[in-house]
N, C-alpha and C positions, 0 to 999 in steps of 0.2 A: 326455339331457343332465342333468348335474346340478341339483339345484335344493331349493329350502329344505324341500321335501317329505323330500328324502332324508335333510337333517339333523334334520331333527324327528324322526322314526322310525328314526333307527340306533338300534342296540342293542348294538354293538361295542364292542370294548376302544376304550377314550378311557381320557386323562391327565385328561381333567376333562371336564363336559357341562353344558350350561344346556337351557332348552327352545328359543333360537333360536343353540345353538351349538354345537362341538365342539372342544377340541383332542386330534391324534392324534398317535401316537407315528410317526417315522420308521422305517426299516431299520435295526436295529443299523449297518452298517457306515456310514449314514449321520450316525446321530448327534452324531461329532465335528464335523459340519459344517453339525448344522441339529437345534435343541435339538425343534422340535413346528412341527406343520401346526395352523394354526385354520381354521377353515370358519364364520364365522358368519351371520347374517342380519341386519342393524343397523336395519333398519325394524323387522323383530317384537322387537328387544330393546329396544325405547324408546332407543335409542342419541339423544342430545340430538346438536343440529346444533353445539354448541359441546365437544361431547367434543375432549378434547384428550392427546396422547402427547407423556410426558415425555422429557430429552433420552440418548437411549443410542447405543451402539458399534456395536451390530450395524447389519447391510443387511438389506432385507425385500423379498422380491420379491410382487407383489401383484396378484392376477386381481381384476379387478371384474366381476362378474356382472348384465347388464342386461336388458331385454328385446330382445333380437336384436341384441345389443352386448355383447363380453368386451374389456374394455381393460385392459393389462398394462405394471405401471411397477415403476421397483426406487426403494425410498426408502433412501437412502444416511446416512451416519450422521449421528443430528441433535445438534448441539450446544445445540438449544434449541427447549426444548416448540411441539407445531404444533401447529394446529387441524385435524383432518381427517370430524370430523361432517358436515359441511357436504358432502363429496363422499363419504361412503360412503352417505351416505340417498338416494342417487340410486341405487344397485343393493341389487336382491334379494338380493345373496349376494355374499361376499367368498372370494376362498382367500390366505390369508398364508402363506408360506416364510420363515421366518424364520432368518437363519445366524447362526450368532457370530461374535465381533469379526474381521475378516478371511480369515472359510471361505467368501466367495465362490468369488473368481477361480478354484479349481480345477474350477468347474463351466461355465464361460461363457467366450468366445472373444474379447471382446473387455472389460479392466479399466476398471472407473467411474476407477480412479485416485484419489487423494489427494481430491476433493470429497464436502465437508460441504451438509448440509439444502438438497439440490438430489430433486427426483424426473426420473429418465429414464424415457423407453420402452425397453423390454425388448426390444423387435426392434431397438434400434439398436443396443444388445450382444450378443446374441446371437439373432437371427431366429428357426435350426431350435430351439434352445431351447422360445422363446416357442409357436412354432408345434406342437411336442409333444405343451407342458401342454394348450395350449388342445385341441388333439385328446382329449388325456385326458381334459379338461372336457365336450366336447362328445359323448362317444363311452361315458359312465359312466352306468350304472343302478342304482348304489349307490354309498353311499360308500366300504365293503369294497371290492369291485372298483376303484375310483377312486385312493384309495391304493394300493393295491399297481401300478397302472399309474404312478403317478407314482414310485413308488420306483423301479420299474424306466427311467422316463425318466432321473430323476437319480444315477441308478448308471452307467448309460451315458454319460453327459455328464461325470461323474469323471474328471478326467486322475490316473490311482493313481502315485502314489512311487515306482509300479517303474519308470516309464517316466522316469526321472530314470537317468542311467548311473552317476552313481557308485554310488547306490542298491542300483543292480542287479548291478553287482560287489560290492557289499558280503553281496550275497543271493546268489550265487555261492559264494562260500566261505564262507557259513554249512550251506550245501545240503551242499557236499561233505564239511564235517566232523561233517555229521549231527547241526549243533545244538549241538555241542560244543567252544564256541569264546566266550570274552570278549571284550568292548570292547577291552582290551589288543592281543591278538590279532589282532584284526579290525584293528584301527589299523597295526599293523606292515604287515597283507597289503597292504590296500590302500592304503596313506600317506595317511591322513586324520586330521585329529587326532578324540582320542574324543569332545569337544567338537562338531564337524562330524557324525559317525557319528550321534550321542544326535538334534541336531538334525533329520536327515533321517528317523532312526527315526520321531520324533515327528511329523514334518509326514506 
């Protein structure tokens, strides 16, 4: 199982590293949807019980690591700084997934929807989800090894763009003319305006 042991002694590519912390870089193709993994341990980092996170856009989905307890909540966007020392100094170890402003949903089955500075449980959104990570938690002997199983969890739980139809005819006759085809074009084929096309490129 994972455990503060492993964060103290990687020696991996990290975006940054303390002695009781780590953040790691996702999957390229994850990126657009999830800026870094932290892994910290907030008892060995003197984390005060009155630490408190300013108010942001993003969703954060959040493993807490106990002794023979992994409990899993998505903290949905805060309009107004919380206090949350107080309940990470109860676990050895935290895993934070942190998305940008609305790159959840293509990963999880069911939308938090429109609420602000609310925390859920993660199995009541998405169970096999929850149930993955915590495998991946449960089932890792390095941190190495650990991300790369979670990359591969949340690759697979990707609903990709292609699976959107108009998308996929718009990838249709981009294929057949071998790449060699503008927005213009591509708008005529398929009657979408380029405006629409840019969008779904982009999502």
């Amino acid at each position: 199982m994972l455990t503060r042991f492993h964060i103290e002694s990687y020696r991996g590519p990290a975006l940054e590293r303390g002695d009781s912390y780590v953040y790691l870089a996702p999957h390229p193709l994850l990126r657009p949807y999830i800026p870094c993994y932290t892994l910290p341990c907030p008892v060995n980092s003197g984390m005060a019980e009155d630490y408190t996170i300013l108010p942001t856009a993003s969703t954060t989905v959040v493993f807490s690591l106990g002794e023979n307890r992994i409990d899993a909540n998505l903290r949905v966007v805060n309009t107004v700084a919380s206090v949350v020392g107080g309940h990470a100094l109860h676990y050895e170890m935290l895993l934070l997934i942190e998305f940008h402003p609305g790159a959840l949903s293509p990963f999880i089955q069911h939308s938090p929807g429109a609420f602000t500075d609310i925390s859920a449980a993660l199995e009541n959104l998405d169970r096999a989800l929850r149930e993955k990570i915590e495998e991946a938690i449960v089932s890792a002997d390095s941190v190495g090894g650990f991300i790369r199983r979670l990359d591969e969890v949340l690759l697979r739980s990707l609903q990709w763009p292609e699976r959107n139809p108009q998308f996929l005819e718009a990838m249709t006759y981009i294929r057949s003319s071998r790449g060699v085809m503008n927005v213009s074009q591509l708008s005529l084929e398929v009657h979408y305006s380029e405006r629409t096309l840019r969008r779904l490129f982009r999502e």
